[in-house]
N, C-alpha and C positions, 0 to 999 in steps of 0.2 A: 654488543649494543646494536639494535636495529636501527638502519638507515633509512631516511625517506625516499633516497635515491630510486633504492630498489623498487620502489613503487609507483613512480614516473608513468608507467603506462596505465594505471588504473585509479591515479589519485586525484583529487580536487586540486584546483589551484592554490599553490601559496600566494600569500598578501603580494609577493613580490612581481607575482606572473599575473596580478588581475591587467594591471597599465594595457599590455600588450593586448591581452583578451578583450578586452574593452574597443580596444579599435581596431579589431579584427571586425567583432559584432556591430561597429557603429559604420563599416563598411560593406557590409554583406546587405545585398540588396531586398532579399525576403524578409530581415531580420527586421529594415527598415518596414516594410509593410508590417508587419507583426506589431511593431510600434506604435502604427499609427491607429491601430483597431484598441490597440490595449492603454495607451495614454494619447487622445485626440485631441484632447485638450494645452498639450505640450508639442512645441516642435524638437527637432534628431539634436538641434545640439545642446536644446536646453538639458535635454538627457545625459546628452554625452557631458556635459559638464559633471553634473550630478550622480555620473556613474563615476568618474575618474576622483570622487571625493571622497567615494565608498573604497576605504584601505583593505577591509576585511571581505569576506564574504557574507560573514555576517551581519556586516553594516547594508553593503547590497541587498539583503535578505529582508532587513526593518526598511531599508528606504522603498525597494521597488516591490519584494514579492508580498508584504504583509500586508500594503497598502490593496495591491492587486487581489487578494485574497478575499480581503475584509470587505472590498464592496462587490467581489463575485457569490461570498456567502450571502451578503444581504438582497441578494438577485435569487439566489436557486437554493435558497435553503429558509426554512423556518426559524430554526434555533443550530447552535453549533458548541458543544460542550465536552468537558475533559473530565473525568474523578482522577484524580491523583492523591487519593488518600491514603493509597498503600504503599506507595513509593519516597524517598525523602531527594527534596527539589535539589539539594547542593551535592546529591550524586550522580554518577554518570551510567549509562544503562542502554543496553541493546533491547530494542523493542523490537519484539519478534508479533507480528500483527496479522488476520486476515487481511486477504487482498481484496478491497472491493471497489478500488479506480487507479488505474496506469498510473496516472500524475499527482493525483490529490491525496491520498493516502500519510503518502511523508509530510506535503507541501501543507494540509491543515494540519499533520501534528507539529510541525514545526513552530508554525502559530500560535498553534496552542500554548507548546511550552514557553513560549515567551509571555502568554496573556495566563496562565496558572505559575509564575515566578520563576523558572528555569533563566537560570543566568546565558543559554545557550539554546542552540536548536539541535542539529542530528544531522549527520553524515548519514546519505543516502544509496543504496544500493540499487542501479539499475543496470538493467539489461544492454547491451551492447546493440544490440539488434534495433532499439528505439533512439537511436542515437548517429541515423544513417548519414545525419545532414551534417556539415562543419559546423555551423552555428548554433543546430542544436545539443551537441556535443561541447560546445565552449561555454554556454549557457548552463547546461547541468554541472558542468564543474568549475564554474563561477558560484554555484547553487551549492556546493559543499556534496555535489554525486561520485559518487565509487563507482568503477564499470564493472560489471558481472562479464566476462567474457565466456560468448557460448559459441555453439558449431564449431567446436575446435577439435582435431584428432586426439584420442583415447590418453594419449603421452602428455602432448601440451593441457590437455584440461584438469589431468591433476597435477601438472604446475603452478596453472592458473590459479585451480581452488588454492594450491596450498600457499600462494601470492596472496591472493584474497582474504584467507584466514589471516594471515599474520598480518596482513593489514588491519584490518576489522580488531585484534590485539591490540596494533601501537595504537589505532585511535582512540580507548579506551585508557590505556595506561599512561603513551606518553604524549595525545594531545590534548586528554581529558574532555573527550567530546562524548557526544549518544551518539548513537547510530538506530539507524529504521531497515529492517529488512524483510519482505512477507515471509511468512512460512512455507512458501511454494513458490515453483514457477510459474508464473501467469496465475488469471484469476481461476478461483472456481465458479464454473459458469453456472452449478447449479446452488451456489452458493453455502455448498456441500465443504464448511474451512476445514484440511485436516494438515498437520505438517509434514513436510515430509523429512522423513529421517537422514534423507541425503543432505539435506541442509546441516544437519546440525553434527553432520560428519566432520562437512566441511568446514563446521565452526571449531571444532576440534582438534583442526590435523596445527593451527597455530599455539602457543603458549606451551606452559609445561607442568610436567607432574601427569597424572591421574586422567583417562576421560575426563570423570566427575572435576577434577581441580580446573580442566580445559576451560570447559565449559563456563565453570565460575568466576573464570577471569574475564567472561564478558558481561558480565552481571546482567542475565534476562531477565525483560520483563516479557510476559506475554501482556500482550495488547490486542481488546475486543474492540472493533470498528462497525458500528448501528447506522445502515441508515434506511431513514421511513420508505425510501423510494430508489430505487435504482433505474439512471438515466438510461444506462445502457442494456436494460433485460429487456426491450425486444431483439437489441442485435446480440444478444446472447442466443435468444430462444433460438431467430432466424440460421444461427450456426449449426444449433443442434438440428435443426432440418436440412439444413445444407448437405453433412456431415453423414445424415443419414441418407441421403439422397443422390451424394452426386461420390462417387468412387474416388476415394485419395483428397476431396478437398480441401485446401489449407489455406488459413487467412493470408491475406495479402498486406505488402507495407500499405497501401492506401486501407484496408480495413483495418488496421492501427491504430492510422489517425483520422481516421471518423470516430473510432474507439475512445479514442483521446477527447475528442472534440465535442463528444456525445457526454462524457464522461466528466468533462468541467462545466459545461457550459448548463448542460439538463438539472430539470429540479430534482431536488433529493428530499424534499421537507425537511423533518428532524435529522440531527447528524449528530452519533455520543460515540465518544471515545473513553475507553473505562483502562486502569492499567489495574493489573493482578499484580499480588506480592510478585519482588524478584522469588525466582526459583533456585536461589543460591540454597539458602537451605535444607529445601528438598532434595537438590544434588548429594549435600552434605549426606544425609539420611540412607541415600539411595545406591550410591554412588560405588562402594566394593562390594554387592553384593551380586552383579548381574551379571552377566558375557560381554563382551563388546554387543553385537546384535542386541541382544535383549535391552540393554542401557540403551542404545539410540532409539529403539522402540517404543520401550516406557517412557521416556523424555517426551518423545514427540505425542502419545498419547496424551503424558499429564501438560503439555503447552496446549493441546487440543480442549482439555476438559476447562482448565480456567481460563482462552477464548472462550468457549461455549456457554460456560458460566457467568457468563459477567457480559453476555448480550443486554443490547435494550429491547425489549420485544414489543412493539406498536400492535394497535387494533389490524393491520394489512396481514400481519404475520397470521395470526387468529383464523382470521377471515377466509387466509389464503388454504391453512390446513382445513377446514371443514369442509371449505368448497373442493377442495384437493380426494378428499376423502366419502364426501357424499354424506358427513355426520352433523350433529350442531354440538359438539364435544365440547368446545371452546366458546358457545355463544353466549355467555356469562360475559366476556372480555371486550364484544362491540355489540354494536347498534344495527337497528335494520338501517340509518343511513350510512353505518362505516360500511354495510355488506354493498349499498348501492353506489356508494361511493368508488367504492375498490373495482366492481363491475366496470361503473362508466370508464376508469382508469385505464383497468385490461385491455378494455374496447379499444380506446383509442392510440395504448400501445402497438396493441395488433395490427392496426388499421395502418401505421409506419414500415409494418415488413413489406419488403417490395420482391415479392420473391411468384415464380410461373406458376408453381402447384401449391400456394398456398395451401396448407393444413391447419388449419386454425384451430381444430382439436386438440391437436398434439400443441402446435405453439401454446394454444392457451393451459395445457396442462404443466408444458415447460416453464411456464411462467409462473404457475400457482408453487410450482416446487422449489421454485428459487428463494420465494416469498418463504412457505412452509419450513425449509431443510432446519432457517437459526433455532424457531422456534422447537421444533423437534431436539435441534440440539443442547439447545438452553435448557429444556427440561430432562434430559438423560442426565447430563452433568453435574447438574444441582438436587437430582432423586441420588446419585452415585457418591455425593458430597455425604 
């Protein structure tokens, strides 16, 4: 029988440890500034009362993060929607999702499932590296986060994975939760989503029986993530000139959390979240006929096609290939004001890199292909269906 014990370095808080966490957080002096931006209309202890009420995480989750959520969507977003029509609400499911914001990813679907009937929200997997500060570390797992532990030597990190795996297991079997994890590490900048096979190694090396059985014991769903507008594609772009430009450069923790900060706060317009059938079946199907390599291949290819298939594709997307391509292939799909639109848009994207040799060719091409790539993909997937 698996122990939670064993998991202590990587797990969310039990109901038991939130007391403590609570007045860790209610004494950390940043955390208080953080407070006062995100609830100014409340003072530290009216909080603290109302966090020390919240037994669960979950109840923290409906009293502070949904609240916090619902009036951030209705600032930087048009519309913000879920299809859950292929999935059934009273079971439990790893959603394996493109990445296309550090924070908000899990945090709106966890929303979601509360506001489309999910009796629960999702244990979350993040990165260890985004997690540098105490409080924001006590905070993500008050939030019900998992820690992904990276930079670790060859020996410890397939301990870790195989820690992680069998965690990511008991939270499906024996705490009966979802889980959220992207398909890759970090975003794809060109929003080029593909998965990668290492993941889904690592989802395997826990549970038993079969790859194929492994696998089906975390019941995926792939999960397609839409949005009209990405806050963060000019510091995308500005990377990929960096990157090209300056020998060895690598983001830094402060470009993280500008990343972050870019990333919640900027407008996104339309925002849809579609979930594809679990891929249990498929497993079942697929499952004794392949190599080991090949099976993580094809998995991760067919998690790749039903993301790709079940995008939402806006007039930007359209707009973005034709202008990308020099053609009007797509101009059935907008208007000459969605083309002028999207223009003015780019512009003033662009106009926020703050960089010595701006290129604005290149960024502005970098950015049309960001827009371009769903689209491109959406239609492979669904011509391939």
């Amino acid at each position: 029988m698996t122990e939670l014990k064993q998991f202590d370095a990587i797990r969310p808080f039990e109901p038991e440890e939130l007391p403590e966490a609570y007045e860790r957080l209610l004494a950390d002096e940043q955390f208080r500034l953080v407070l006062g931006h995100v609830f100014p209309e409340m003072d530290v202890e009216t909080i603290g009362i109302m966090m020390q009420r919240c037994l669960t995480s979950l109840d923290f989750q409906k009293v502070f993060c949904y609240s916090f959520l619902e009036d951030l969507l209705e600032k930087a977003s048009t519309s913000c929607t879920m299809d859950v029509s292929a999935v059934e609400i009273l079971k439990r499911y790893t959603f394996v999702s493109n990445h296309r914001d550090i924070v908000l990813d899990s945090a709106i679907l966890s929303k979601l499932l509360v506001d489309y009937g999910f009796s629960t929200t999702c244990e979350v997997a993040i990165g260890d590296n985004l997690l540098s500060r105490g409080w924001v570390k006590d905070l993500a797992r008050i939030n019900k986060t998992f820690i992904v532990e990276r930079s670790l030597q060859p020996r410890q990190m397939l301990m870790a994975s195989q820690r992680m795996s069998e965690y990511m297991h008991y939270v499906i079997k024996e705490k009966n939760d979802n889980i959220w994890i992207a398909q890759r590490e970090g975003r794809a900048k060109d929003s080029n989503d593909l998965t990668q096979p290492a993941l889904l190694k690592m989802m395997a090396m826990g549970g038993e029986g079969s790859l194929a059985e492994r696998l089906k014991q975390l019941h995926i769903v792939p999960l397609a993530i839409s949005y009209e507008y990405d806050p963060c594609d000019y510091l995308k772009a500005q990377e990929f000139q960096l990157k090209r430009d300056v020998e060895g450069w690598k983001k830094s923790a402060e470009d993280d959390v500008v990343s972050m900060q870019t990333g919640i706060m900027g407008w996104k317009g339309d925002i849809h979240y579609q979930c594809a059938p679990c891929i249990d079946n498929w497993l079942t199907e697929v499952g004794s006929t392949l190599s080991r390599t090949e099976f993580f291949d094809a998995t991760a290819k067919y998690i790749d096609k039903e993301i790709h298939r079940n995008y939402k594709i806006y007039a930007n997307n359209y707009v973005a290939a034709d202008l990308l391509t020099g053609k009007n292939y797509y101009a059935n799909n907008y208007s000459d004001t969605d083309v002028k639109h999207f223009e003015e848009y780019l512009a003033a994207q662009i106009e926020k890199i703050d960089l010595p040799n701006k290129d604005i060719p290149f960024l502005r091409e970098r950015m049309l292909t960001m827009y371009a790539n769903p689209l491109f993909n959406y239609e492979k997937a669904n011509k391939s269906n």
